[in-house]
C-alpha positions, 0 to 999 in steps of 0.5 A: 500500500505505502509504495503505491501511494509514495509513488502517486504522491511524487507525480512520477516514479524514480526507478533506482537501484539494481537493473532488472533482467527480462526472462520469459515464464516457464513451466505450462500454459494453456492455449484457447481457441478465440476464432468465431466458432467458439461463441456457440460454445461459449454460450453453452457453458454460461451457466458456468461463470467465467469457466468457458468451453474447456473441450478446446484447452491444450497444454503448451510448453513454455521455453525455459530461457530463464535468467536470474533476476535482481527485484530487489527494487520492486520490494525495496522498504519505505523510509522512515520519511516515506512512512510518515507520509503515508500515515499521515495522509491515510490517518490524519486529520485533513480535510478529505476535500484537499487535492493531494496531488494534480496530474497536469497532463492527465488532469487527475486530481488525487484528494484526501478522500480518493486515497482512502481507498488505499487503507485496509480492505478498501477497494481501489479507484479509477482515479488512482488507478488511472494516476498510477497507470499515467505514472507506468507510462512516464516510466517507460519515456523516461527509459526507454531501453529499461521497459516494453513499449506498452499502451495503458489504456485507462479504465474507461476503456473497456466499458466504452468499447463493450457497449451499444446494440451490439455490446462492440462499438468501436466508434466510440473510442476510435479517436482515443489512439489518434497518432497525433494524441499518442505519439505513437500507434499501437501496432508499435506496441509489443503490449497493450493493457485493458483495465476491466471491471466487472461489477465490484472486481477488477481484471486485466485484459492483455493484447500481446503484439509482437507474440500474437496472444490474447490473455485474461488474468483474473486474480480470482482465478477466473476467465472471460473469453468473451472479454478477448474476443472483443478485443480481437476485434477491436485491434483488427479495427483498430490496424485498419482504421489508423495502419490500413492494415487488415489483420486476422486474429482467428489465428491468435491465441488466448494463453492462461499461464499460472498467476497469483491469486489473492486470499481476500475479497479486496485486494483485486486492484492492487493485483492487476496493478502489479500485473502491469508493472511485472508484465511492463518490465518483461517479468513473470509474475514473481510475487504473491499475496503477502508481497501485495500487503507488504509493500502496498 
């Protein structure tokens, strides 16, 4: 909890310390079909939520190129000084009302009120999320050659592109990639990462560019291949619209790889957040739910 909120007071992170070496995950994955025939499917295992078809799951194995890694920098203690902070601002007899931090460029502003949602079972925000994910992005500028060139999308996002008539409306968040608002376009990416929420739990949705993958990672152990396949076909519109180039996702692949799972009914948005960041560095998922309550 603590460095989530050190780092959201400072507007931006400063990575110290030791490098952090890439490695791929290893042991075994479970690859889906996500081609249109699946729906039938799909909807006939509705009764079991979020389980889906699992006639159609293979086991595949993962390369194991490991190296050894140094993540000391993700787990580094708060100082004394950084600790009084947080207490102070979690604790403290402020007004709630107080703007604590003001994001210029995203024009989030984080109040007293909004980082309650940082203490003890409290559920996360959109606005610290979103701050947090801004923070991920300006991390990722500063040093380039430290982590993956991602896209964040806030979580907005989703629930913007899954509605209308038909559950899919692109056109609504069309113009939320637009080059000249980015900078970039998201074929350039090698990951892109989908913030979802459904009903009072937060997941995380992940188009893999350069590996041709969907993934789901749900902290709860759950799955939603109809989440993925919304988001097949957003990026074919998507290359279309801004690349004019047409792709074919029916040949992707939704992978399931082993995750941490939380313990509690309220830690799910600490953990997707973790998920980025791992995932943003190139790492595995290498920590647990008692890693979450010590350094958050």
């Amino acid at each position: 909890m603590g460095h989530l909120l050190s780092r959201l007071l400072r507007e931006s992170t400063d990575e110290g310390g030791s490098r952090v070496r890439k490695r791929r995950g290893k042991g075994l994955r479970e690859v889906i079909d996500l081609s249109a025939s699946r729906v039938q499917a799909d909807k006939a295992s509705a009764s079991r939520r979020d389980i889906g078809d699992v006639s159609n799951i293979t086991l595949e194995k993962v390369p194991d190129d490991s190296l050894e890694e140094d993540l000391s920098e993700l787990f580094a203690p708060l100082t004394n000084e950084e600790e009084s902070e947080v207490n102070n601002l979690l604790n403290g007899s402020a007004h709630s009302k107080k703007i604590i931090v003001l994001h210029k460029s995203s024009n989030i502003e984080i109040t007293k009120e909004k980082l309650w949602c940082l203490r003890p079972r409290g559920w996360l925000n959109d606005e610290v999320i979103n701050l947090y994910l801004e923070l991920l992005k300006e991390r990722a500028e500063r040093e380039p050659q430290r982590f993956l060139k991602c896209h964040f999308f806030n979580t907005f996002f989703y629930k913007k592109l899954a509605c209308g008539k038909t559950d899919y409306d692109y056109q609504s968040v069309r113009r939320w990639t637009t080059p000249n608002k980015l900078g970039y376009r998201l074929a350039d990416c090698e990951k892109i990462f989908i913030p979802v929420h459904r009903d009072v739990h937060w997941c995380l949705a992940i188009i893999d560019m350069k590996e041709e993958t969907f993934h789901y990672l749900d902290s709860l152990g759950g799955k939603d291949s109809g989440v993925l396949r919304i988001l097949a076909r957003y990026i074919m519109d998507e290359l279309k619209d801004k690349n004019n180039i047409e792709i074919d996702t029916s040949s992707w692949r939704e992978v399931s790889v082993h995750i941490p799972l939380q313990h509690n009914g309220w830690d799910c948005g600490m953990f997707m957040l973790k998920f980025i960041d791992f995932y943003s560095r190139g790492l595995i998922l290498s920590f647990s739910q008692v890693c979450i309550i010590d350094i958050f």
